[in-house]
C-alpha positions in Angstrom: 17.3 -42.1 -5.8 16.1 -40.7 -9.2 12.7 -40.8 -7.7 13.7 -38.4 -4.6 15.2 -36.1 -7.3 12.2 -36.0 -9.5 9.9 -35.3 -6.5 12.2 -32.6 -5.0 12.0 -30.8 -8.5 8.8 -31.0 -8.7 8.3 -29.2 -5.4 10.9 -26.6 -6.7 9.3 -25.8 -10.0 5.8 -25.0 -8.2 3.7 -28.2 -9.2 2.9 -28.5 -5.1 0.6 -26.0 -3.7 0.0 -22.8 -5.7 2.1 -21.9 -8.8 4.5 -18.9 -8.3 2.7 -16.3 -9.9 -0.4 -16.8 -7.8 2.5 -16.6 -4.7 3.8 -13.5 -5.9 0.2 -12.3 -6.4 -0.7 -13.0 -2.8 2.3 -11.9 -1.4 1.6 -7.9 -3.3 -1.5 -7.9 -1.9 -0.3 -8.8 1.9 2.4 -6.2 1.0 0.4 -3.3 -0.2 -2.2 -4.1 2.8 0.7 -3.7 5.5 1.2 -0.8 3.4 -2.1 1.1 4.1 -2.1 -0.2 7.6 1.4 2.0 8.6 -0.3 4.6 5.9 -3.0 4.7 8.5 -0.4 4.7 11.4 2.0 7.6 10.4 -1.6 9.7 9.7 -2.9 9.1 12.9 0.9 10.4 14.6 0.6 13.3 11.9 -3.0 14.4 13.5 -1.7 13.8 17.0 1.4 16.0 16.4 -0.4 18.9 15.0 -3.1 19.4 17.8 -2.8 22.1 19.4 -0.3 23.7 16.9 -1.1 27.0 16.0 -1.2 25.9 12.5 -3.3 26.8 9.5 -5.4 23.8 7.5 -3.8 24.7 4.7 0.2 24.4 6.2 -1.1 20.8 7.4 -2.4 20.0 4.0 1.0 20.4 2.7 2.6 19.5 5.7 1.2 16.4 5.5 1.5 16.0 1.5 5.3 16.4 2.0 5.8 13.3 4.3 3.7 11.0 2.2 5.4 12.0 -0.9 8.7 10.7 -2.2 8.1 6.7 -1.8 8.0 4.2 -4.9 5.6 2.8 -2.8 2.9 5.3 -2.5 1.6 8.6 -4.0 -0.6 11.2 -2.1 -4.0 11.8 -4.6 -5.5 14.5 -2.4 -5.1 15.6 1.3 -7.6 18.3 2.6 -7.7 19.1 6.4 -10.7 21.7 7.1 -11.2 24.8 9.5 -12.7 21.8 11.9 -9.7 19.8 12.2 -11.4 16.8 9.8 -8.8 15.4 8.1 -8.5 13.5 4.8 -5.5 11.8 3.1 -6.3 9.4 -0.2 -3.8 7.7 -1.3 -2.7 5.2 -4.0 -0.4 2.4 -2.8 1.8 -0.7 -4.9 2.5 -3.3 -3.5 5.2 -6.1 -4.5 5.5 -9.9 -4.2 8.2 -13.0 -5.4 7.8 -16.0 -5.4 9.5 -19.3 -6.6 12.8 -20.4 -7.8 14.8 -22.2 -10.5 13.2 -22.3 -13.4 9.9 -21.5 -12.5 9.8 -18.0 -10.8 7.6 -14.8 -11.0 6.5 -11.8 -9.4 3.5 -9.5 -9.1 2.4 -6.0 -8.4 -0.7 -4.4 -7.2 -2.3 -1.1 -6.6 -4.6 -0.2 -3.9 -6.1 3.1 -3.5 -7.4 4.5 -0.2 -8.9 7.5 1.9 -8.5 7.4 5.1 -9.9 10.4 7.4 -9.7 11.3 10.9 -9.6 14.7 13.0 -6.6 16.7 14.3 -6.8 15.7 17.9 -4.3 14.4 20.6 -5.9 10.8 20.5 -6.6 10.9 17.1 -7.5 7.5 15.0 -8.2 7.5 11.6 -10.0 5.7 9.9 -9.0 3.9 6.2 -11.4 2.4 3.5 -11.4 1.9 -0.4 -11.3 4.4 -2.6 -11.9 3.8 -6.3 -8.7 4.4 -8.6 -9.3 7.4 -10.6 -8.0 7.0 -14.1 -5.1 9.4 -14.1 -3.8 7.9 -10.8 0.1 7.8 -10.7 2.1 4.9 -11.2 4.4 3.1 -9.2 7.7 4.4 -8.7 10.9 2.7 -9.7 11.7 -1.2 -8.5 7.5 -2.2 -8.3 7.2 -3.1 -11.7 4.0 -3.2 -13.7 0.7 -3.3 -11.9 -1.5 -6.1 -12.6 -4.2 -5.9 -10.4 -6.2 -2.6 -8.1 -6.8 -4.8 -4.9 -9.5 -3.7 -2.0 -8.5 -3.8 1.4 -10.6 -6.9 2.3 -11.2 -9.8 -0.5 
């Protein structure tokens, strides 16, 4: 019996498979990718909605800037629609991740930071890649924690 119980803390503490804060760490980086990927998705319904709007670029600049804005999640770094309906949000995302238990738990938090452009039009797709992290880009917002990594969107 004493053996069962060493094994079964063993497999609690971490010591099988990958230690807790390299869980945590993958588990931010799925997070903050899922994040980008319905970043993507709520752009592409934002250009959608404002075709054929008798809008000016500049109101779906800030249009836009006001739905991205207010997440711990994610802050808008620039969003710039021209006279052509080309469209560009960057962002800078967090993402979060837990992992463990007992005595041996741990989390994580990574940024990513991404542009993703399309063109006001009814069947409008963006499209999403890196951006380099500018120096000055804002933290995360309460609840992330501290940031230990800039992810890409592929490893």
């Amino acid at each position: 019996m004493p053996v069962i119980a060493l094994a079964a803390g063993l497999l609690a503490t971490g010591c099988a498979g990958l230690d807790p804060k390299e869980k945590a760490r993958q588990r931010a980086v799925e997070d903050v990718r899922e994040l980008a990927a319905a970043a993507r998705s709520e752009f592409d319904s934002d250009l959608r909605w404002f075709a054929g709007k008798d809008q000016s670029p500049a109101d779906m600049s800030a249009e836009i800037r006001r739905g991205f804005e207010g997440s711990p999640n994610r802050s808008v770094l620039d969003v710039t629609v021209g006279p052509d309906g080309a469209a560009r949000l960057e962002l800078v995302l967090f993402g979060r991740g837990e992992a463990g238990g007992g005595l041996s738990y741990d989390s994580a938090a990574v940024r990513l930071c991404v542009a993703i452009a399309g063109r006001v039009d009814a069947g409008a797709t963006a499209e999403t890649s890196d951006l380099p992290c500018p120096d000055d880009a804002p933290g995360p917002g309460p609840g992330i924690g501290t940031v230990v990594e800039t992810v890409q969107l592929d490893d």
